[in-house]
C-alpha positions in Angstrom: 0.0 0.0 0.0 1.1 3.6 -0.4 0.1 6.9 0.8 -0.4 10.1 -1.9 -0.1 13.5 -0.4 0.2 16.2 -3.7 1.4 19.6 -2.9 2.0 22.9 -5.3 -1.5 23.9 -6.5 -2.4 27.4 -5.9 -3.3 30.7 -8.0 -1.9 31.1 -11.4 -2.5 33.5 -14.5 -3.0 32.7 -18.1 0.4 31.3 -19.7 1.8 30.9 -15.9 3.6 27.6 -14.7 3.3 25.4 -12.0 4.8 22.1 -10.8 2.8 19.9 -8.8 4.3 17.2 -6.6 3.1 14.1 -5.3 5.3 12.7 -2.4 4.6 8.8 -1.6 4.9 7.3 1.5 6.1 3.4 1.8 9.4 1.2 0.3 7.3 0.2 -3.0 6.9 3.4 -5.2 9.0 2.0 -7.4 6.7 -0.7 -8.3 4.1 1.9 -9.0 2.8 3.2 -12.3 2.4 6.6 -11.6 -0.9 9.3 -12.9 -2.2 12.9 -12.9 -5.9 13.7 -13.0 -7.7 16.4 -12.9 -11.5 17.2 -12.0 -13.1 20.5 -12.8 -16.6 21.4 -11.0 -19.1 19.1 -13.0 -17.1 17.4 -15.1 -15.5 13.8 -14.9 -12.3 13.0 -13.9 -9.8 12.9 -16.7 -6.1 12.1 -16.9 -3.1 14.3 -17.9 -0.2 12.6 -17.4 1.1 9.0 -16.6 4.7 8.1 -16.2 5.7 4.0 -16.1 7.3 2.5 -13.4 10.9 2.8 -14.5 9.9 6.5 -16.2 10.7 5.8 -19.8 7.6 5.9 -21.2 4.7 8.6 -20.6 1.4 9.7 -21.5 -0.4 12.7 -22.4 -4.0 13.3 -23.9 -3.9 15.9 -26.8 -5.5 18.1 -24.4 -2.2 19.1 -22.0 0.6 17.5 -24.6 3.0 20.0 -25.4 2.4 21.8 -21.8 2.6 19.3 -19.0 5.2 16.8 -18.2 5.1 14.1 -15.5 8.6 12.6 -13.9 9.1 11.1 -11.1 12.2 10.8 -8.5 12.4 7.6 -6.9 15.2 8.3 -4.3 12.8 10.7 -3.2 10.0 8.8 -3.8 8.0 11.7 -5.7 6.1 12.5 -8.5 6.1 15.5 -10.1 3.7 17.6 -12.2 5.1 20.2 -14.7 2.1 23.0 -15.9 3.6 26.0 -18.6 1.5 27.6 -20.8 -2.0 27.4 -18.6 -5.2 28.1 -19.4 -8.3 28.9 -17.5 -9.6 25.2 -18.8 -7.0 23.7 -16.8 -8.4 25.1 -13.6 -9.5 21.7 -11.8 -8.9 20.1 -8.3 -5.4 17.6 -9.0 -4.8 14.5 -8.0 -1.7 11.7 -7.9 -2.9 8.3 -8.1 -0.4 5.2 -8.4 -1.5 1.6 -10.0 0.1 -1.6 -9.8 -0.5 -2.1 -14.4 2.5 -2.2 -16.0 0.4 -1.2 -19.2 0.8 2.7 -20.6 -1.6 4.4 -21.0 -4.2 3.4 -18.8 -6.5 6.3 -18.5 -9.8 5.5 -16.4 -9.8 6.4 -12.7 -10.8 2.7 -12.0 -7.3 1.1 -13.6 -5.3 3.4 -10.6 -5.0 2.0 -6.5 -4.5 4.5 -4.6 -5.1 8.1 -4.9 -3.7 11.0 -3.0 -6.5 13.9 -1.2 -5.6 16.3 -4.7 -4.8 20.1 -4.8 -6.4 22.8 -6.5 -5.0 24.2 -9.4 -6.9 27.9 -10.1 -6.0 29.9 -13.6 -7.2 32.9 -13.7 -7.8 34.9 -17.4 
């Protein structure tokens, strides 16, 4: 099992940068497959970003590709989220989630274990 706790939301402008981080508790983040989702009020939960286990291979939808990229450190056990060029559309509650698939891209909320409490991300036109 593993513990999620994201940090590095907050209050951004139009074509501002964040990075998100996801710090994970326990000795087996390594054997994690490793996602970003986001939920905006009234809408689904969709992903952003997934990074593989070893953190060769990643995923983006069309809809962040180009702006976002996921990496993780596993000496320090964390995920990380980088946001540049933001738009008001990306303004969403974020959240780390972890799954035990090998397979890239999984991108349904179901396919991922364990999810973190998220942090909101606000970008303001």
């Amino acid at each position: 099992q593993v513990q999620l706790v994201e940090s590095g939301g907050g209050l951004v402008q139009a074509g501002g940068s964040l990075r998100l981080s996801c710090a994970a508790s326990g000795r087996t983040f390594s054997t994690y497959g490793m996602g970003w989702f986001r939920q905006a009020p009234g809408k689904e939960r969709e992903i952003v970003a997934q990074i593989s286990r070893s953190g060769r291979t990643t995923y983006y939808p069309d809809s962040v590709k180009g702006r976002f990229t996921i990496s993780r450190d596993t000496a320090k056990n964390t995920v990380y989220l980088q946001m540049n060029s933001l738009k008001p559309e990306d303004t969403a509650v974020y959240y780390c989630a972890a799954t035990m698939s090998q397979t890239v891209p999984r991108t349904r909320s179901i396919d991922y274990d364990f999810w973190g409490q998220g942090t909101q991300v606000t970008v303001s036109s």
